[in-house]
N, C-alpha and C positions, 0 to 999 in steps of 0.2 A: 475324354475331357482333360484327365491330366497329361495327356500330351499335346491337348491345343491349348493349355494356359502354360506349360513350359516353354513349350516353342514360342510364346507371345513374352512372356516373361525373359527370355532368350536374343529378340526382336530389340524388347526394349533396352534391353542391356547394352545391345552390339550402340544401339543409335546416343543410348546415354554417353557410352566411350568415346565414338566419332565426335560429339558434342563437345565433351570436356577436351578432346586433345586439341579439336577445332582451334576452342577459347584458348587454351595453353599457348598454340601456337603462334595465335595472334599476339595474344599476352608478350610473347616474345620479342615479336617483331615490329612492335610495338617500343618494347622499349629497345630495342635494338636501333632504332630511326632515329639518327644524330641531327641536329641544327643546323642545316646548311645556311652558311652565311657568305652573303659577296659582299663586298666593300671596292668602294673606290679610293681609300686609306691608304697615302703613304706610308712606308715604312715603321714612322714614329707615331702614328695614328694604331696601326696596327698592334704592335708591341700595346699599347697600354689597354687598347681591350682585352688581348690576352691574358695579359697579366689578373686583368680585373675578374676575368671568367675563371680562371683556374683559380684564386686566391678563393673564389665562391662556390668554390665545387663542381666547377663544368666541364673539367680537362676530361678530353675522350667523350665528351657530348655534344660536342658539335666539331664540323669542319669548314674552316673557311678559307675562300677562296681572294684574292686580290685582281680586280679588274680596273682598267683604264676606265674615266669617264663616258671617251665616246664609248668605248667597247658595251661599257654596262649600263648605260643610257640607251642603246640601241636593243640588249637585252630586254629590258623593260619597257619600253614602246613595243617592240613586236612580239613579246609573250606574253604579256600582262600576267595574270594570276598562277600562269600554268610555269612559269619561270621556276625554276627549280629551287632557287633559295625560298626559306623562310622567314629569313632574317637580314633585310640587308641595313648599308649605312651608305650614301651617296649625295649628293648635291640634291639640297631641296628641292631648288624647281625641277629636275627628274623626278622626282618624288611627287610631287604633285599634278603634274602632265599625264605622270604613268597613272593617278588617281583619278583624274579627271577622266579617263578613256576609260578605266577599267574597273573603278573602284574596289581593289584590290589591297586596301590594306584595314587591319584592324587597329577600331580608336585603342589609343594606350590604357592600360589598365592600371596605371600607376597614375601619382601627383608628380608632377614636373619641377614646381617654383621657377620655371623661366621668365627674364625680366621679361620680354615681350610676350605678344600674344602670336600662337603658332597652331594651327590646323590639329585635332584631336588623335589623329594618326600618325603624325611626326613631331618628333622635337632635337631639336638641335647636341649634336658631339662638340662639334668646334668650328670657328671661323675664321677664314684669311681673308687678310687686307690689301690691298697694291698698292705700289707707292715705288715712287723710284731709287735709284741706291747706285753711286759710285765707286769708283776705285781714286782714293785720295793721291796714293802717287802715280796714278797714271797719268790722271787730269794733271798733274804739274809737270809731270814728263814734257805732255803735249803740250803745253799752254793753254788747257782747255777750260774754261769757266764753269763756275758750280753751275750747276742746274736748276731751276725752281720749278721751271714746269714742264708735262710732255712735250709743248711745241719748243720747247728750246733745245730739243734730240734733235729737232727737224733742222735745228743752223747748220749751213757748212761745212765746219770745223767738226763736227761731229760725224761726217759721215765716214763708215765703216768701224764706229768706235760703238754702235750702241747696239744690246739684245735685249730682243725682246721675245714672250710664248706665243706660238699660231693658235690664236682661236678656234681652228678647225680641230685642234688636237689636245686644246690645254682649257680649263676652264680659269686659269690666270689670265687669260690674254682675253675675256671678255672683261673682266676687271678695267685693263686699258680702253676698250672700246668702249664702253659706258661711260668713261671720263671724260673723252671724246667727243661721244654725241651728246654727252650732257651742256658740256662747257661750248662747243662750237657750233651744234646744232649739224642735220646730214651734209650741208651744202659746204660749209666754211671746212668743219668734221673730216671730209674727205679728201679736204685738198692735206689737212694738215696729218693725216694718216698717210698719204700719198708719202707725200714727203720724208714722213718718218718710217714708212718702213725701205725706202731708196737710201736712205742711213745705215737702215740695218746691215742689208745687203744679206752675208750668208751665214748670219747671227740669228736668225728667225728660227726659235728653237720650240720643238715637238712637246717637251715638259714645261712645268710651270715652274721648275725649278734649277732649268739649263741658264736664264739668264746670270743668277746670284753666283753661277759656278765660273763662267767666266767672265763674271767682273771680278772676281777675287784671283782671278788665274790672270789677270793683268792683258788679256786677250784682246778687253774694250772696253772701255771705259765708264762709261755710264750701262744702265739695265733698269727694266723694268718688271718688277714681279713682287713676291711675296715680302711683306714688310719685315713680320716678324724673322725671316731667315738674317735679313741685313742687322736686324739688331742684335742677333745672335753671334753675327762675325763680326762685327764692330766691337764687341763687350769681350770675344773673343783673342783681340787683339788684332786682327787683318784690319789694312788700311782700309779700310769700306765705313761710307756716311753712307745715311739715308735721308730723302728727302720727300716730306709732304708736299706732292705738286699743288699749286694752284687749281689743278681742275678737279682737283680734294680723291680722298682716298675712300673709295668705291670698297662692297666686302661683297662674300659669298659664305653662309653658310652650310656645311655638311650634317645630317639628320639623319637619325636612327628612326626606322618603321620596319612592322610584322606584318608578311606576307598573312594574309589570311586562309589558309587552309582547311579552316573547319574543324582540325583533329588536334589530339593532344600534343603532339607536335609543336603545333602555334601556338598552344598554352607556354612550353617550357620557352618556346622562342621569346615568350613575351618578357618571362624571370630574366630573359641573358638581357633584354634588351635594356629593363629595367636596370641591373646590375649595371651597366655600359653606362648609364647615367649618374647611377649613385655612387660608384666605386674608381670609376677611368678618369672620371671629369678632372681628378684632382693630378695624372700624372697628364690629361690633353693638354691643360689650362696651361701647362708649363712649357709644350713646346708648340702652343698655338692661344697665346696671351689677351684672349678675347674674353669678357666676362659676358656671360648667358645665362646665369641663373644667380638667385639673390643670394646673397653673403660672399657672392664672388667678388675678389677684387685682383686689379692687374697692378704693375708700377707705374707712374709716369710716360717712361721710356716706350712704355707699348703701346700708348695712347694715340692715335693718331692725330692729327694739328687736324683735319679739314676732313671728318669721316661724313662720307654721304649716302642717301640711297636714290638708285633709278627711279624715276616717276613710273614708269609703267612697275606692272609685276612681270619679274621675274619667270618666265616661263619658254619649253625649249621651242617655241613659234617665236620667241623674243630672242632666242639665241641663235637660230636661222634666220633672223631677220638680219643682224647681228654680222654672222658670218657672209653672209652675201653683200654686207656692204665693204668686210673685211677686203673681201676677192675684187669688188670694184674698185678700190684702190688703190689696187695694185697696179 
């Protein structure tokens, strides 16, 4: 007998051990599982979440990655849940689209105070605006007249002096197409895109941030793209105006959402994500002059003259819709 209650006694020991090293090890690898985050964040988007996470204690707890729109739009349409990050930040309506197929993200677990009303699983980092923007001594170079609106890139006189971002590559350059089919409608719309992009010629740039580089490099004259950039080389000192078109200034918000994984993992994703809200807003707000939550406020100068929104919603069946009228313009 007391060798079959040692040997049992024995038994349980060895499985008590296996158990606890089990748990240890999990315990480990556990916390060992860093925050994977993708972003479609420029540079200066990026920087201020970092800062905001490491200031908060995250440095070494997550890793994040910088993806192109399309790139990480296409990510999330064909992985949905199983996508590797837990944490991303990218154009709303990807964010929604990918929601809509997959429901795949968890509601936030924080308060927001955003001035608008925004879906329980995202809420906005920051927003850009379009609007067109010159080069002051070029157009006197040329003789070329101010601009007030996109159909007046289409004169002339302006061809080969203007750039503008490809919609197929830039989510700026749907900015411009929304202004388009708002104010002209598809049929008027496309003659006047027709036109304006035979202006461009071999200005039709892949970033949303290639036009403002060569209007300020005196390349071409006019551009169309991010507001806030022109007001920052204007203020800067570079001869560059900007101008609110007529066919009014179109935005795009970018939003923070938690991949829902189920583990504690998406817990800690949830604290960066919240952080990224409560802590980055205040260095975004500066270099993307949009206010989105209450006690925000902007200067004048960021305001836009004619800010609009698309009738339909935003969604990326509205952005392929979008892009195939882009290509039949051409």
């Amino acid at each position: 007998m007391s060798k079959t209650i040692k040997g049992m006694l024995l038994t349980l020991f060895a499985i008590s051990l296996v158990i606890a090293m089990a748990g240890c090890s999990s315990g480990k690898a556990e916390e060992a599982k860093k925050v994977v985050i993708y972003t479609n964040g420029d540079e200066e988007a990026v920087a201020s979440m970092e800062t905001a996470l490491k200031n908060a204690g995250y440095d070494g707890k997550y890793v994040l990655q910088s993806l192109g729109t399309s790139e990480l739009g296409g990510k999330l349409m064909a992985e949905g849940s199983k996508i590797e990050a837990d944490l991303i930040t990218m154009s709303s309506y990807f964010i929604e689209s990918s929601q809509t197929q997959y429901s795949m993200y968890k509601d936030l677990a924080f308060t927001t105070n955003a001035m608008d009303q925004y879906p329980s699983y995202y809420t906005p980092i920051l927003a850009n605006t379009g609007s067109i923007f010159v080069n002051t001594e070029v157009l006197k170079q040329k003789g070329l007249p101010m601009p007030t609106s996109i159909k007046d890139l289409t004169k002339p006189e302006f061809k080969g002096m203007v750039s503008i971002p490809n919609i197929m590559d830039s989510s700026t350059g749907w900015l411009l197409v929304q202004a388009i089919i708002s104010q002209y409608g598809q049929d008027e719309g496309k003659t006047v895109l027709h036109d304006l992009i035979a202006n461009v010629g071999p200005h039709l740039e892949s970033s949303g941030s290639g036009p403002i580089k060569k209007v300020e490099a005196g390349e071409v004259a006019a551009g169309f793209g991010l507001r806030h950039q022109a007001v920052k080389a204007k203020a800067a000192g570079a001869p560059i105006d900007y101008v609110d078109p007529t066919e009014g200034n179109f935005s795009l918000t970018e939003s923070v959402a938690v991949v829902d994984k189920k583990n504690a993992t998406t817990d800690l994703a949830m604290k960066m994500a919240e952080t990224i809200i409560k802590d980055a807003r205040k260095d975004l707000i500066t270099n993307y002059p949009v206010a989105l939550y209450q006690g925000e406020t902007v200067e004048d100068v960021n305001k836009p003259a004619k800010s609009m929104k698309f009738t339909k919603p935003l969604t990326v069946e509205l952005l392929k819709e979008h892009q195939d009228f882009f290509n039949s313009a051409k």
